[in-house]
N, C-alpha and C positions, 0 to 999 in steps of 0.2 A: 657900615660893615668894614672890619677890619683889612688889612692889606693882604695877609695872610690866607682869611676868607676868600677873600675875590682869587688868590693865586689856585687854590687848592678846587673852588668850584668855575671855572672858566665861563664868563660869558658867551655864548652861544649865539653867532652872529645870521641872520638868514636873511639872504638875499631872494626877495620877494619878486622881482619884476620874471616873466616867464622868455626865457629867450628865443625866437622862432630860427630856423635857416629853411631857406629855399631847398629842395628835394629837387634835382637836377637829374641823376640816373643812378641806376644799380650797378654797379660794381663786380661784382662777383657773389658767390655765394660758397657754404661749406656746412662742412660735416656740423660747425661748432656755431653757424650763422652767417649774415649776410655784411655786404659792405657797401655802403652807399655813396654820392660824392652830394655835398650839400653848399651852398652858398651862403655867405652873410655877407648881405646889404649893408651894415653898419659900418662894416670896414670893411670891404669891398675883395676878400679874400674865398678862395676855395678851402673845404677839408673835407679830409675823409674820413666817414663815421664807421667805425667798426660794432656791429651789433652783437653781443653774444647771445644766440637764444637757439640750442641745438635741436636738431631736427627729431634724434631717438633723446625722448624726457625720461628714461632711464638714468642715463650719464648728465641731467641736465645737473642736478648739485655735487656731481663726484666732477665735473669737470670745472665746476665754477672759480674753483682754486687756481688753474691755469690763468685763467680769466684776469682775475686779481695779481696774479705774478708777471702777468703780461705789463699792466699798467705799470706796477713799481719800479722794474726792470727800465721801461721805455721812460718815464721819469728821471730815472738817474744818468740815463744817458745821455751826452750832448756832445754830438759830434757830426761833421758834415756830412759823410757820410753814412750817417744810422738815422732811420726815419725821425719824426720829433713827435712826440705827445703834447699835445695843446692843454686839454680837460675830459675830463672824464665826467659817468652818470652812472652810479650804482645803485641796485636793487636787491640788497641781498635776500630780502624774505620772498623775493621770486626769483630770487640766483638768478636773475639778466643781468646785462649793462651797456654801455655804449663808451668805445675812444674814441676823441676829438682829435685825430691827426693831422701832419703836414701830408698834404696833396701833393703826389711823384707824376707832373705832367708829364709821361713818357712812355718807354714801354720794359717789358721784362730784360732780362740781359740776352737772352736767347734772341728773341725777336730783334734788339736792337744791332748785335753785331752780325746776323743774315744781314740785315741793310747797308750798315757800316764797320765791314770787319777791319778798317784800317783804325778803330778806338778799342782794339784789343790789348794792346798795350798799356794805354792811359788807362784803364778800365780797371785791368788788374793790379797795379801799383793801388789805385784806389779802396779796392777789394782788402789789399792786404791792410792798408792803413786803418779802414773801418774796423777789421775783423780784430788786427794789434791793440786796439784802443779797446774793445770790449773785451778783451785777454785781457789786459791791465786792470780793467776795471772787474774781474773775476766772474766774467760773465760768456757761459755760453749760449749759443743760438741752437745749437740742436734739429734745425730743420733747415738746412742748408742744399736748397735749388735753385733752378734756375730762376722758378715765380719768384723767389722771395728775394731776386739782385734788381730792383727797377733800374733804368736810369733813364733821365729826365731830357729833355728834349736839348737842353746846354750841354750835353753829355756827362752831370755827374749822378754818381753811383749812388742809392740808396739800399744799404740795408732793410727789411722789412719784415715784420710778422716774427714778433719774438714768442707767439703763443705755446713754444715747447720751450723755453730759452729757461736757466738755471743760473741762479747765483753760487759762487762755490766760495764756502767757508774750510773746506778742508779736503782731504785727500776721499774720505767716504763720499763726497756727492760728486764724483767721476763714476759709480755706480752705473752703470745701464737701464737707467727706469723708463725708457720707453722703445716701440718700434712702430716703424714705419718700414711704409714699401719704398725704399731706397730705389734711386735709378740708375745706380752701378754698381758695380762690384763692392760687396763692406770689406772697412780693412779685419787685420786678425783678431783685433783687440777684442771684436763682439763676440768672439768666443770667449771671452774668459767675462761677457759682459762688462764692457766698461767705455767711456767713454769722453774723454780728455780733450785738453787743446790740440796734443797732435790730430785727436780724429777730426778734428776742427779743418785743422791744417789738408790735411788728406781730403775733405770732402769740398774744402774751397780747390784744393788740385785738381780735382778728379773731373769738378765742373768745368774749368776752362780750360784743362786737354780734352772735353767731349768737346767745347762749342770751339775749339780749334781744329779739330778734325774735322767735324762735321762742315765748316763754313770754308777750309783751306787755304788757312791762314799759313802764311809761308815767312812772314815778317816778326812773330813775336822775340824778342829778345831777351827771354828767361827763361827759354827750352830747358838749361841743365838745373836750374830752379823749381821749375817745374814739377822733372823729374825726381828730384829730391822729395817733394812733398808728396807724389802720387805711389810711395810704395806704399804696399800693403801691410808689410813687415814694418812695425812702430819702434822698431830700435834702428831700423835703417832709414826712415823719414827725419826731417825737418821736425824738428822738435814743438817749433811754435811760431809764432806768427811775428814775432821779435826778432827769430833767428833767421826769417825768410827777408824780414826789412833789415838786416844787418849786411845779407848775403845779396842785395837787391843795390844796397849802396857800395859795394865794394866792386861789384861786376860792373855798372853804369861809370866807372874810370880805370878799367882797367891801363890805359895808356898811362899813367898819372905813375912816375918814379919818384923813387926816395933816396938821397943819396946815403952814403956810409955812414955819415957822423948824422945823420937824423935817425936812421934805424937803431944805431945804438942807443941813442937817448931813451929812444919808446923801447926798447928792450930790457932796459937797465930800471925804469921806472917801473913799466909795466909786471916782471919778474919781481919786481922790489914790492909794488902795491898788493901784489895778490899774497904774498909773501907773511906778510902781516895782517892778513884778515884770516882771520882762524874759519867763519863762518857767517854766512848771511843769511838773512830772514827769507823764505820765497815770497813773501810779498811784497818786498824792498823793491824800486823800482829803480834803473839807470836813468841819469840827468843827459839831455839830448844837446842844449842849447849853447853850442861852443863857444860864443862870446863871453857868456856868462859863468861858464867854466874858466876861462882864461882870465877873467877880473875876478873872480872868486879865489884864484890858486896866487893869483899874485898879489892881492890884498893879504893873500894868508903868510906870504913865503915874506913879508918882512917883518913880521912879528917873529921869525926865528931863523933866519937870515943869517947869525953870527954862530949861532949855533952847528954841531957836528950832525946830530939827528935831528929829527923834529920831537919835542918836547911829549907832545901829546897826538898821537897819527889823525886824530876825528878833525883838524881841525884842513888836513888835507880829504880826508874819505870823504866828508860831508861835500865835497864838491861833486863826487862823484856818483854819488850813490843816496836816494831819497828811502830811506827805511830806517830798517831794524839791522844791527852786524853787530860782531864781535870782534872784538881786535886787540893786537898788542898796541900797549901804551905807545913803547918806540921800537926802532928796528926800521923808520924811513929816513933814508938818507938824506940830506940835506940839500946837496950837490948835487944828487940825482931828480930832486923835485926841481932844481933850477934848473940841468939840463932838458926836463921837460914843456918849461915851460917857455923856454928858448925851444925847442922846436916846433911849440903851437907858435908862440911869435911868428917864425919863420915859415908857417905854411902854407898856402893858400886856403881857401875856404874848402876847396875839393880835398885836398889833402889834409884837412881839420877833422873834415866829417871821416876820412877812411882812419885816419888818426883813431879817434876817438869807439868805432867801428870795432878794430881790432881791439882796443882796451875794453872795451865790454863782455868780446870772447872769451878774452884773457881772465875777466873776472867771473864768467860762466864755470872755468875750473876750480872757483873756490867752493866749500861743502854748502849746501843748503841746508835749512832747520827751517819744523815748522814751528808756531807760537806757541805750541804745547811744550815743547823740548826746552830744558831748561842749562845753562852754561856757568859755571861759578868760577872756571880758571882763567876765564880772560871778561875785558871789560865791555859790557853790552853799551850800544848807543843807540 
């Protein structure tokens, strides 16, 4: 058989041996099936099995689709704080199946901070970070309570139960296509049906001002944070989960001054950078990692070093910015990229990251486009 053959019909590999786990306890149970926690002897680990087999056989194959979105969703994720997908077992011509998950030895976030409301703090930074990385990743959770926050007996956070969760390709699946019996107050937006990162934002708020009242927590250190994410009004919230980790790192130093000739630098670069970016992709991501920002800008800054502007602006943007933008060719200063990169020199780590902080906001004001919009006056990267 030809090479061509073999690529076009794939052999089909089948792992014969049948795999047992020990059945330890039930879990819980729902509308959509049961969850059990199982053991394997082989390698000496717990998981938790989620079973789909709904109760009313009505919705048992209009809901199968969920089922299937759950797994892909949880596959693509990997991050400490978002549960893990181990393996999966699908049935489709009985529309069942079973997730192989990581085991949350712990307990719900409600439950957990009644006993230790002094991990309110650490909890929520956590929350945001989980919740920022599946934004990024264009993924929402859509069923955001208290069940679905565990955390684990070392006190970290697990995300969980992405069984409503949507991947979003465009501005149409913010759409409102489901409802639930919410346990506080919905923002406004669900009148006009819809359903975005800020609601995201809003429903991750709205939970830990309920389990701060409720448990009377007098200590947390993101009250005016908080508050930002918990209006109802979506033009007056916190925009995203990005804007809450920007606004999280600038308040945790406030004591932390800059003097005159460092302010200018970042004003004169930053004013200059955004200046020359006509437009950015919204899927384009910010680069976080200031070290590598710093050897990135200064490997780049002597290749044009003699220079009055910079030759070509991408060769500076790309340090900043991981996507799709548009930009003029030049129109960056040369002296202003170096007084920049003299005041990262000069700054402390704390002062690197509020550095860098503020240049992100700064590049919030340039237009966004989505991948359908097309740009012919300036130069796409």
């Amino acid at each position: 058989m030809s090479d061509s053959a073999t690529k076009s019909h794939p052999k089909s590999i089948s792992f014969l041996r049948k795999r047992d786990y020990q059945l330890i306890r039930e879990l819980g149970a729902g509308a959509c099936g049961k969850t059990v926690l199982l053991y394997d002897d082989v390698i000496d680990e717990h998981f938790v099995c989620k079973k789909y087999h709904p109760y009313d056989e009505a919705v048992r194959e209009e809901l199968f689709g969920g089922f299937l979105r759950e797994i892909k969703l949880l596959h693509q994720l990997h991050h400490k704080n978002v549960v893990r997908v181990f393996n999966y077992y699908v049935y489709p011509d009985e529309f069942t199946g079973y997730i192989l998950m990581e085991f949350v030895d712990g307990d719900d976030i409600q439950t957990h901070l009644t006993a230790n409301p002094e991990h309110a703090n650490q909890l929520f930074l956590q929350a945001v970070s989980g919740f920022q990385y599946m934004e990024d990743m264009g993924v929402l959770h859509r069923d955001i309570r208290p069940l679905n926050l565990m955390v684990t007996a070392d006190g970290e956070l697990k995300i969980i139960d992405l069984g409503f969760g949507k991947r979003i390709v465009d501005s149409t699946d913010f759409d409102k296509s489901i409802s639930l019996n919410w346990w506080c107050d919905t923002p406004e937006e669900f009148t006009g049906k819809k359903y975005d990162y800020k609601t995201e934002v809003y429903f991750v708020g709205k939970l830990f001002e309920k389990l701060i009242v409720e448990n009377s927590i007098g200590n947390f250190q993101q009250t005016d944070i908080l508050r930002g994410m918990c209006m109802r009004n979506p033009d007056e919230r916190i925009s995203s989960f990005s804007d809450v980790a920007k606004a999280i790192r600038t308040e945790r130093f406030p004591e932390i001054e800059f003097s005159y000739s460092q302010t200018q630098a970042y004003r004169k670069f930053a004013d200059n950078l955004a200046d020359v970016l006509s437009k950015i992709e919204r899927g384009t991501k910010y680069k976080d990692d200031v070290d590598k920002i710093k050897r990135q800008l200064a490997d780049a800054y002597r290749t044009f070093m003699l220079e009055i502007t910079v030759p070509d602006t991408a060769v500076v943007t790309r340090c900043f910015l991981d996507g799709t933008y548009y930009y003029k060719k030049r129109g960056l200063a040369v002296q202003t990229v170096k007084g920049f990169i003299d005041l990262l020199q000069s700054c402390s780590p704390e002062q690197a990251k509020i550095v860098l902080a503020n240049l992100q906001t700064k590049l919030d004001t340039v237009q966004r486009y989505s991948k359908q919009e097309l740009d012919y006056d300036n130069i796409p990267f």
